[in-house]
PyMOL commands that place a pseudoatom at each C-alpha (Angstrom):
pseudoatom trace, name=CA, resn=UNK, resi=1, chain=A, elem=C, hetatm=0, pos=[160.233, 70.294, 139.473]
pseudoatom trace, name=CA, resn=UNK, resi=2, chain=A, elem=C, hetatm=0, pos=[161.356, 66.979, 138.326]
pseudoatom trace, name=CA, resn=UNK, resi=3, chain=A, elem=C, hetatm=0, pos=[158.007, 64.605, 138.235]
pseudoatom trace, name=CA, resn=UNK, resi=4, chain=A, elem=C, hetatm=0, pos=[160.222, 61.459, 139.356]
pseudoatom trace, name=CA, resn=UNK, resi=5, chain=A, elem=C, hetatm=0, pos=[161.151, 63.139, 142.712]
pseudoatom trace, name=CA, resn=UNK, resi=6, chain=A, elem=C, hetatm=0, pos=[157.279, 63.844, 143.243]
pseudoatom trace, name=CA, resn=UNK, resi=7, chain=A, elem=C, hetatm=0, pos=[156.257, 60.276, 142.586]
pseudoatom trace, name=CA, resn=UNK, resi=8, chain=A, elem=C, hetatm=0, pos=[158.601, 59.062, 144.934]
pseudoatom trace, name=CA, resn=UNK, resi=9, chain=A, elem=C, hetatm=0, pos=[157.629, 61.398, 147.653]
pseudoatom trace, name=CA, resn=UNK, resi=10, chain=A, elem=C, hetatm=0, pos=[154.342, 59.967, 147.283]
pseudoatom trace, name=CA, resn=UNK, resi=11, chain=A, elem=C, hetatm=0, pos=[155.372, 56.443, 146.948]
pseudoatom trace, name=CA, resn=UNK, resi=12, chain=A, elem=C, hetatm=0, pos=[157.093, 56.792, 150.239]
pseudoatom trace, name=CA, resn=UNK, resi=13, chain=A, elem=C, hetatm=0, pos=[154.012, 58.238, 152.342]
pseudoatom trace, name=CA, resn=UNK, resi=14, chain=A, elem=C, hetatm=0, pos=[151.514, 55.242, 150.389]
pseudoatom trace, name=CA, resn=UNK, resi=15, chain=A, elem=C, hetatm=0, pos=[154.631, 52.813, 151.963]
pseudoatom trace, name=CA, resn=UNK, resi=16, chain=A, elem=C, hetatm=0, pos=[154.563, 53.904, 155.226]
pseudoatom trace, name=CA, resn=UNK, resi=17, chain=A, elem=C, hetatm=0, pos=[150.362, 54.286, 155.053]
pseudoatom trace, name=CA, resn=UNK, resi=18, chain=A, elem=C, hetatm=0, pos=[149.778, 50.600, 153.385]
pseudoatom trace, name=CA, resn=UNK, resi=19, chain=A, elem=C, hetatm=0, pos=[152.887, 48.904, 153.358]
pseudoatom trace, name=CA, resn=UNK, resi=20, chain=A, elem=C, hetatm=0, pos=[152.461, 48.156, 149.410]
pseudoatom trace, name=CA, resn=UNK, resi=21, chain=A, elem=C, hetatm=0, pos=[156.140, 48.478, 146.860]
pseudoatom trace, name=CA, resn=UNK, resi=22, chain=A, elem=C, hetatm=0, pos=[156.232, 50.966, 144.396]
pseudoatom trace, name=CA, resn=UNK, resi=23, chain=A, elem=C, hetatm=0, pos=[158.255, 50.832, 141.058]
pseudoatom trace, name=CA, resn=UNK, resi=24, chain=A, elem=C, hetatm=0, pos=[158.482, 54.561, 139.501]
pseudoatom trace, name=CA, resn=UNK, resi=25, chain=A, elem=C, hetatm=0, pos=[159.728, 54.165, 136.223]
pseudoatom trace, name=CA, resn=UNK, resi=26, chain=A, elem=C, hetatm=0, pos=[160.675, 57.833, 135.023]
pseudoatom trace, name=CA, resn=UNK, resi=27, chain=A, elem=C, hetatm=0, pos=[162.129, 60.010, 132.421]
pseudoatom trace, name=CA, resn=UNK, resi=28, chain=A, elem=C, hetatm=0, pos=[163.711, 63.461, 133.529]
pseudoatom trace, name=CA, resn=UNK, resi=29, chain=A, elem=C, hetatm=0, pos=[160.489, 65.082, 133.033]
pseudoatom trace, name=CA, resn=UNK, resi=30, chain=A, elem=C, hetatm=0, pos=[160.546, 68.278, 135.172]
pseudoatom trace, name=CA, resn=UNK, resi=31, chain=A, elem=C, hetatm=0, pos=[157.503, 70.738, 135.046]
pseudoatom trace, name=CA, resn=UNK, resi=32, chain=A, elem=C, hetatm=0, pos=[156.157, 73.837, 135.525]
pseudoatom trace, name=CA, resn=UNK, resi=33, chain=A, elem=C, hetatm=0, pos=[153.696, 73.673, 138.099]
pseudoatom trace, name=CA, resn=UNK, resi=34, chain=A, elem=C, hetatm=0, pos=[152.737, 73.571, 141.679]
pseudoatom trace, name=CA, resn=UNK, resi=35, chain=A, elem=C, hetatm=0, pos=[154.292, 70.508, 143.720]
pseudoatom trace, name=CA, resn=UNK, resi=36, chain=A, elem=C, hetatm=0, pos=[151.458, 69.893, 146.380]
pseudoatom trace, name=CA, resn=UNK, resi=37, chain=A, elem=C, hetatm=0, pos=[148.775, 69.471, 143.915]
pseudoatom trace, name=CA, resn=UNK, resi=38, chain=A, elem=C, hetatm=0, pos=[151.105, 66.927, 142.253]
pseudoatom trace, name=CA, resn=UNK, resi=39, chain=A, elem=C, hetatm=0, pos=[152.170, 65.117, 144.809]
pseudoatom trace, name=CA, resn=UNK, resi=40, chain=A, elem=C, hetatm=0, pos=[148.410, 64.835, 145.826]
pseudoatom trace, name=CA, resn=UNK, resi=41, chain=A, elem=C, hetatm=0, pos=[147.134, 63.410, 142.341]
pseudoatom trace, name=CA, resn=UNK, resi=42, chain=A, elem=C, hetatm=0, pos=[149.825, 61.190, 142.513]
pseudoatom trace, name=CA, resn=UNK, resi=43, chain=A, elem=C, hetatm=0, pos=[149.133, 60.435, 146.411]
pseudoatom trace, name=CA, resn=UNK, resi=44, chain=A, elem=C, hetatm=0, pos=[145.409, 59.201, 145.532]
pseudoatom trace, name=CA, resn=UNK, resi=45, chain=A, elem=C, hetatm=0, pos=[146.380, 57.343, 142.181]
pseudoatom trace, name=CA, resn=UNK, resi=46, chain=A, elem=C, hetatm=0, pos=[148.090, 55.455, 144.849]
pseudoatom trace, name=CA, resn=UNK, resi=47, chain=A, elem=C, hetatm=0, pos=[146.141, 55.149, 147.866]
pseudoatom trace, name=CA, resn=UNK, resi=48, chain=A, elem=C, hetatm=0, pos=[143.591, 53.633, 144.692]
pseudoatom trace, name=CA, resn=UNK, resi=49, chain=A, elem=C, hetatm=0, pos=[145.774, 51.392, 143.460]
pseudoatom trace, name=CA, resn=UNK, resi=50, chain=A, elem=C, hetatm=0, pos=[146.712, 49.590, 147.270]
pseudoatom trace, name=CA, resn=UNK, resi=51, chain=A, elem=C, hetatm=0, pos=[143.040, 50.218, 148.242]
pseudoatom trace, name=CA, resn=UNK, resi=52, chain=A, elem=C, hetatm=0, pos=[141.774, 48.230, 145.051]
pseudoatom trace, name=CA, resn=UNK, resi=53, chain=A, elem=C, hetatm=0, pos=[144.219, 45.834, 145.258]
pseudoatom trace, name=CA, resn=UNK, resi=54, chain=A, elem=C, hetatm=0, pos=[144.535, 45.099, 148.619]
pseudoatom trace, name=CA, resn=UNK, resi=55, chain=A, elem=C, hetatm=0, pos=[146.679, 41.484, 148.120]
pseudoatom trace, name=CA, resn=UNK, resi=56, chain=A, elem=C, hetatm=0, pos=[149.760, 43.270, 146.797]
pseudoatom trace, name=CA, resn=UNK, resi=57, chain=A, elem=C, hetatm=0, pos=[151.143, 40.729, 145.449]
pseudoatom trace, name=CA, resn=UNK, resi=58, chain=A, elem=C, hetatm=0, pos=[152.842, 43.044, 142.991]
pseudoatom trace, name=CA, resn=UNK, resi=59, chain=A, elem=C, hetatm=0, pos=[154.320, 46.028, 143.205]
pseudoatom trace, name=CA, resn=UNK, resi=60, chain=A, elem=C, hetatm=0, pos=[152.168, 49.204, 142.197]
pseudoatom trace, name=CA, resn=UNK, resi=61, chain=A, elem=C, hetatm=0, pos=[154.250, 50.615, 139.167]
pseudoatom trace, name=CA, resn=UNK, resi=62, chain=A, elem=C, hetatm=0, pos=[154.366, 53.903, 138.021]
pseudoatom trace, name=CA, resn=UNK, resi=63, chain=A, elem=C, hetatm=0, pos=[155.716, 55.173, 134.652]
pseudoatom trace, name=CA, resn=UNK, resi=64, chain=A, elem=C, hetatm=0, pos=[156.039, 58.873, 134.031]
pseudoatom trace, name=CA, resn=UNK, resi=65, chain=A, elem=C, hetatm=0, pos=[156.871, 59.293, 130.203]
pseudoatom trace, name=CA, resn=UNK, resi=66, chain=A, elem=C, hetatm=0, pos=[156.978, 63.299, 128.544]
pseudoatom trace, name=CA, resn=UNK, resi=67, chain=A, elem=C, hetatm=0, pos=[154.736, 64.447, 131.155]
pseudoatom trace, name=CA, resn=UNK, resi=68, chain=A, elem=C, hetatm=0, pos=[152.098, 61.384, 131.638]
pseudoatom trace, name=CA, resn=UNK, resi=69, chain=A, elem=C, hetatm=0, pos=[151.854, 59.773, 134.535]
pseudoatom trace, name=CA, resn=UNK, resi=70, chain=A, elem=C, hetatm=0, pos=[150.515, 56.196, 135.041]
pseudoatom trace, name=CA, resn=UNK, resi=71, chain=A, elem=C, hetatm=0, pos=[150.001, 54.296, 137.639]
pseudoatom trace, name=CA, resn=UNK, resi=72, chain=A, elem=C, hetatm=0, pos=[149.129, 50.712, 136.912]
pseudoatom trace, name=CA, resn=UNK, resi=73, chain=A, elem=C, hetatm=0, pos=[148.032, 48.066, 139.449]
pseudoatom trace, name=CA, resn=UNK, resi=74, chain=A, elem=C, hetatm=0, pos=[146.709, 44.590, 139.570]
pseudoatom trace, name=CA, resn=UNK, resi=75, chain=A, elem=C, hetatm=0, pos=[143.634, 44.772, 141.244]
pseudoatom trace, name=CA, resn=UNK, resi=76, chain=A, elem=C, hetatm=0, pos=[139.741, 43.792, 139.485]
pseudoatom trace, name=CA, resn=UNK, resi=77, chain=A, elem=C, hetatm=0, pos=[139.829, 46.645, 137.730]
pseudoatom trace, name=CA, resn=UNK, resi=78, chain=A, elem=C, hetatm=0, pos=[137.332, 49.369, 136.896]
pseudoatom trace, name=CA, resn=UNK, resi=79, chain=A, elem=C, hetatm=0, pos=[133.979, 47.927, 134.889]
pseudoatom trace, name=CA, resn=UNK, resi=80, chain=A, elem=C, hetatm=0, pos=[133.664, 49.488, 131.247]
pseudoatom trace, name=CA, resn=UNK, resi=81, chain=A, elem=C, hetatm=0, pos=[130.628, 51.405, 132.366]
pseudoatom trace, name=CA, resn=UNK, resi=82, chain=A, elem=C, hetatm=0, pos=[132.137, 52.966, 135.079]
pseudoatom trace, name=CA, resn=UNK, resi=83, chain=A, elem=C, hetatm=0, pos=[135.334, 53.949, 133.340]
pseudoatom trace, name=CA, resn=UNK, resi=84, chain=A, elem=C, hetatm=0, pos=[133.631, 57.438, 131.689]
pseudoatom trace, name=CA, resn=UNK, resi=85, chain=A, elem=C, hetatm=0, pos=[132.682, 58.361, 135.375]
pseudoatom trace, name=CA, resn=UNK, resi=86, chain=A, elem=C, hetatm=0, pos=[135.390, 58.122, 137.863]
pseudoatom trace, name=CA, resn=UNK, resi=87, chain=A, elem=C, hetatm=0, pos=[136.206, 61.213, 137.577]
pseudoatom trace, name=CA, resn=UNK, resi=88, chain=A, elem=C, hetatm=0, pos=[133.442, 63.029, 138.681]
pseudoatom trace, name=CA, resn=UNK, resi=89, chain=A, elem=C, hetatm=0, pos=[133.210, 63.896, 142.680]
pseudoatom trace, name=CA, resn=UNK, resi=90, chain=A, elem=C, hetatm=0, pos=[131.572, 61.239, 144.537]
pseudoatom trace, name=CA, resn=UNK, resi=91, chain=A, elem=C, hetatm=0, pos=[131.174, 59.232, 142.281]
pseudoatom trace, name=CA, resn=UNK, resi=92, chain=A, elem=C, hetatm=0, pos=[131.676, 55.823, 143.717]
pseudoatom trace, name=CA, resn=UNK, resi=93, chain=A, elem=C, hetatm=0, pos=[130.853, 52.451, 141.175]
pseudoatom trace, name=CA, resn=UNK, resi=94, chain=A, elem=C, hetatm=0, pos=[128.978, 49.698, 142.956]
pseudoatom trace, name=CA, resn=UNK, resi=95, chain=A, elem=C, hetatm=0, pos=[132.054, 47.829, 143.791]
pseudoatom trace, name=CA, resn=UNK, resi=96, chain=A, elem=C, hetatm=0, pos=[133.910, 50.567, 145.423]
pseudoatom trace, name=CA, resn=UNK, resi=97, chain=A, elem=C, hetatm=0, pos=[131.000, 51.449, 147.951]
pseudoatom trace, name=CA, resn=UNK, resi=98, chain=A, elem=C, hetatm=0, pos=[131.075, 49.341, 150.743]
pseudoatom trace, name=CA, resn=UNK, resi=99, chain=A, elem=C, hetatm=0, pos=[135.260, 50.488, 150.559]
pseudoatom trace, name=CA, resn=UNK, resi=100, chain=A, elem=C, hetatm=0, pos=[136.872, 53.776, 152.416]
pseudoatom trace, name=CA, resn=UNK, resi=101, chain=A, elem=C, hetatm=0, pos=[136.717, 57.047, 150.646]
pseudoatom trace, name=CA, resn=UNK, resi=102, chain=A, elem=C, hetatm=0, pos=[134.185, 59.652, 149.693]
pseudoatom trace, name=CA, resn=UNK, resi=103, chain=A, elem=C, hetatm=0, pos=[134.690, 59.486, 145.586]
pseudoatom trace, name=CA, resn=UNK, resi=104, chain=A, elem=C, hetatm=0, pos=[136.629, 62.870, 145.869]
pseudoatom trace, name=CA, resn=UNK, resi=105, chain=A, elem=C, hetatm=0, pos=[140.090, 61.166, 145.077]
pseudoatom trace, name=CA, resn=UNK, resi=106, chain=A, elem=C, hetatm=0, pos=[140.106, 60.607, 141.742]
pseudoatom trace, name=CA, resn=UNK, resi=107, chain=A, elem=C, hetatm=0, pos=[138.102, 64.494, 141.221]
pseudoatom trace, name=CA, resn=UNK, resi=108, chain=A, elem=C, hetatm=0, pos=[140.759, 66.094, 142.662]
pseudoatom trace, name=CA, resn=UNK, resi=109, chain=A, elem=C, hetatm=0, pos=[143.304, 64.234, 139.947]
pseudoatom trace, name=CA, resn=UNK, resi=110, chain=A, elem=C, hetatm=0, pos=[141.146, 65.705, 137.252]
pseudoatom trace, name=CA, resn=UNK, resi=111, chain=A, elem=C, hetatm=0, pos=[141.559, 69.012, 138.941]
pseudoatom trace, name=CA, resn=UNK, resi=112, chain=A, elem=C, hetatm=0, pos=[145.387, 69.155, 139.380]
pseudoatom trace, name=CA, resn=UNK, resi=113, chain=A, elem=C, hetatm=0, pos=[145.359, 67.841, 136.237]
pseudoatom trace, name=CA, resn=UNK, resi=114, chain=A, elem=C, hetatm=0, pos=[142.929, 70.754, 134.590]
pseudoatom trace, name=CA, resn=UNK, resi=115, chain=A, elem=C, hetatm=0, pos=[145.493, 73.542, 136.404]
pseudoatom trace, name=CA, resn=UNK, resi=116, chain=A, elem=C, hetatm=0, pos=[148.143, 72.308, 134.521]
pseudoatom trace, name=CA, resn=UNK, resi=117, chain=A, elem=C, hetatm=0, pos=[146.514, 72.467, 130.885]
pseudoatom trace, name=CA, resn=UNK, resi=118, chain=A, elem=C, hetatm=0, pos=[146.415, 67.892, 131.722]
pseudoatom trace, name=CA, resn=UNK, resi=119, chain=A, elem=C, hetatm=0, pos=[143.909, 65.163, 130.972]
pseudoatom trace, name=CA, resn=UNK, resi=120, chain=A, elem=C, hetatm=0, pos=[142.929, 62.540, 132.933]
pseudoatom trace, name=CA, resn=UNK, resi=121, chain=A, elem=C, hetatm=0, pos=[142.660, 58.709, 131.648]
pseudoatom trace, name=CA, resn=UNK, resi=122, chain=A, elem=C, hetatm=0, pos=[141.753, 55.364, 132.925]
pseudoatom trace, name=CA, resn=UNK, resi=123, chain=A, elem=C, hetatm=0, pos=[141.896, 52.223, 131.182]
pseudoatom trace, name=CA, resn=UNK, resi=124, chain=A, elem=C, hetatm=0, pos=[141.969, 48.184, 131.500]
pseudoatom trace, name=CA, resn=UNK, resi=125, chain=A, elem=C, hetatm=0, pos=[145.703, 46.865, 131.925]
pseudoatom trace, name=CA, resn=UNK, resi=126, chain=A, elem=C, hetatm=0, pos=[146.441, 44.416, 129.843]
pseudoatom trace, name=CA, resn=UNK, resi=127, chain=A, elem=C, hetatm=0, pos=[146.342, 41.336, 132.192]
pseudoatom trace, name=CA, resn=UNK, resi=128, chain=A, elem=C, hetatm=0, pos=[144.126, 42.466, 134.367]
pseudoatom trace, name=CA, resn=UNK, resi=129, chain=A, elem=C, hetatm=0, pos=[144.014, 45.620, 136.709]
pseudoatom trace, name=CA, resn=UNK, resi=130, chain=A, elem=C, hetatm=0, pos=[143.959, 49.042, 135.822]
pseudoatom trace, name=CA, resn=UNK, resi=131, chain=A, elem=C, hetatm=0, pos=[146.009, 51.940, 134.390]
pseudoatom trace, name=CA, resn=UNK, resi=132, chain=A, elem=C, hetatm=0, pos=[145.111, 55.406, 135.352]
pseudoatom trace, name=CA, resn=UNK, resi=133, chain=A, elem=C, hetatm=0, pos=[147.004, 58.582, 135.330]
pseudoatom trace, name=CA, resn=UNK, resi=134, chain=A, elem=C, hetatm=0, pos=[147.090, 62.311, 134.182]
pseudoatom trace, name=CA, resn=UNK, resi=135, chain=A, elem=C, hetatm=0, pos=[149.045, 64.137, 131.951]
pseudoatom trace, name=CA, resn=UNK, resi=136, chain=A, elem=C, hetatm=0, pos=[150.955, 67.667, 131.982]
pseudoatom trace, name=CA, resn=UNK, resi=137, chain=A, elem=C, hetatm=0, pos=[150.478, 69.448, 129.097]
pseudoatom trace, name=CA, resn=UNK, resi=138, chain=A, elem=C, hetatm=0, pos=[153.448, 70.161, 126.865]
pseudoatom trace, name=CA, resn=UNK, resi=139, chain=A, elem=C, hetatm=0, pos=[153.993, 73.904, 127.419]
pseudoatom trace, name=CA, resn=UNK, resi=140, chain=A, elem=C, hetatm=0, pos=[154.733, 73.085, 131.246]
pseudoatom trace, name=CA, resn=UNK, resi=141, chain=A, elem=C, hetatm=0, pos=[157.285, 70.553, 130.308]
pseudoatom trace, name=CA, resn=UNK, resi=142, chain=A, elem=C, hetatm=0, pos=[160.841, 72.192, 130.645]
pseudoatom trace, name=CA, resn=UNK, resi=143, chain=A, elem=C, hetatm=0, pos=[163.242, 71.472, 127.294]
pseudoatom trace, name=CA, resn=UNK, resi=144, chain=A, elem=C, hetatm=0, pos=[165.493, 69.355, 127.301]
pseudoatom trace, name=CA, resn=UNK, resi=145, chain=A, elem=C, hetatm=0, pos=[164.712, 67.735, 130.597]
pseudoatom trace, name=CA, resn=UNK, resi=146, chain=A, elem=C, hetatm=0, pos=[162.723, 64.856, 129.825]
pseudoatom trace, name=CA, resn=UNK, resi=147, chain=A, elem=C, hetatm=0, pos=[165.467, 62.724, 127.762]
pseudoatom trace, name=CA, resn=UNK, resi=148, chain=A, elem=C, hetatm=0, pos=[166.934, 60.701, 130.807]
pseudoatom trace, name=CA, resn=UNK, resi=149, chain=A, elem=C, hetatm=0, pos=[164.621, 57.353, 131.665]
pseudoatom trace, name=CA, resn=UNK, resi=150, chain=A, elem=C, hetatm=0, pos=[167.922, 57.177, 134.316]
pseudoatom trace, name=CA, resn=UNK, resi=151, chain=A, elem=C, hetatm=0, pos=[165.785, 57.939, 137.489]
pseudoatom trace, name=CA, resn=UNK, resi=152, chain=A, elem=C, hetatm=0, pos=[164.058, 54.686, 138.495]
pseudoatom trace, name=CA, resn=UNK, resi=153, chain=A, elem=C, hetatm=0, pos=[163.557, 53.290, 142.178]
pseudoatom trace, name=CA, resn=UNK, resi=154, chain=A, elem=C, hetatm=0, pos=[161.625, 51.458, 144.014]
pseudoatom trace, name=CA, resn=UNK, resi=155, chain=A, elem=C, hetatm=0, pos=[160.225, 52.767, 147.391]
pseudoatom trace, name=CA, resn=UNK, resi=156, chain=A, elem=C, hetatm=0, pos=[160.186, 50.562, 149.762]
pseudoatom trace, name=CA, resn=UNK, resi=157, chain=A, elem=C, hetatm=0, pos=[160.537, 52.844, 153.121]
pseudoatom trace, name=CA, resn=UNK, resi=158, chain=A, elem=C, hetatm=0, pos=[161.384, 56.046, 153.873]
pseudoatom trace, name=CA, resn=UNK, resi=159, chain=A, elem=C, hetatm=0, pos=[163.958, 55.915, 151.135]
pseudoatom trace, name=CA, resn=UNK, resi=160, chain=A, elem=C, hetatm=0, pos=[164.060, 54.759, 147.564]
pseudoatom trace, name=CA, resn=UNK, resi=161, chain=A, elem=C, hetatm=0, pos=[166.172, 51.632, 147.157]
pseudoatom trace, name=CA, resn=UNK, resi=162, chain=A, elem=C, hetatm=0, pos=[168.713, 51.329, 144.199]
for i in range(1, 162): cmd.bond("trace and resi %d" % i, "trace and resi %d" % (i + 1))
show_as sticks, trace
zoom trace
């Protein structure tokens, strides 16, 4: 499956959920693996991003390059000491605590990501914010398929605009 057409799935249900823009900036990188699990990684790297930065001012942006997906937002970002540990089920950093969610989101990223030989990252964005994603490992990429940065959209509603 093509990992563009999965992000915007996702972007589309965060839309309709939180009203918040996302820009998926993609390559033609299409996968081996199961589509629920990544639609759902990509689903809570979302629901993250609007829920940590709640103003919106800027569209959440995901980039999908060879297999890694980031998704980048503008919000305060995650502390240095908390970066190691986000991963890890409920585990929710001081700031996040009086905010939805049960600190399973981000664990269940590092698990679709582990079923399909991925890592998981999370870093500082240059500017402020935060950039956190998974990758696919190489052997599930399909040849030839990941050449075309062509398929890029932002989803607005129910359908990707041009």
């Amino acid at each position: 499956m093509e990992l563009a057409g999965v992000a915007r799935r996702a972007a589309r249900r965060v839309y309709r959920r939180t009203g918040r823009l996302v820009h998926v900036d993609a390559d033609g990188s299409v996968v081996h693996g199961r589509p629920q699990g990544l639609e759902r990684a990509l689903g809570n790297l979302l629901e993250n991003a609007a829920k940590f930065d709640p103003d919106g001012e800027e569209p959440i942006e995901v980039r999908i390059r060879r297999g890694r997906v980031t998704v980048s937002d503008r919000g305060p970002g995650i502390d240095v000491d908390d970066l190691a540990r986000v991963f890890d089920r409920f585990y929710r950093a001081d700031t996040a605590r009086g905010l939805p969610g049960s600190g399973l989101g981000l664990a269940i990223v590092r698990d679709v990501a582990g079923t399909h030989d991925g890592t998981v990252f999370a870093a500082a964005r240059t500017g402020g914010g935060t950039a956190v994603g998974f990758t696919v490992d190489a052997s599930r990429l399909l040849p030839g398929a990941n050449a075309d940065p062509a398929s890029r959209s932002t989803a607005r509603s129910g359908r990707p605009a041009g």
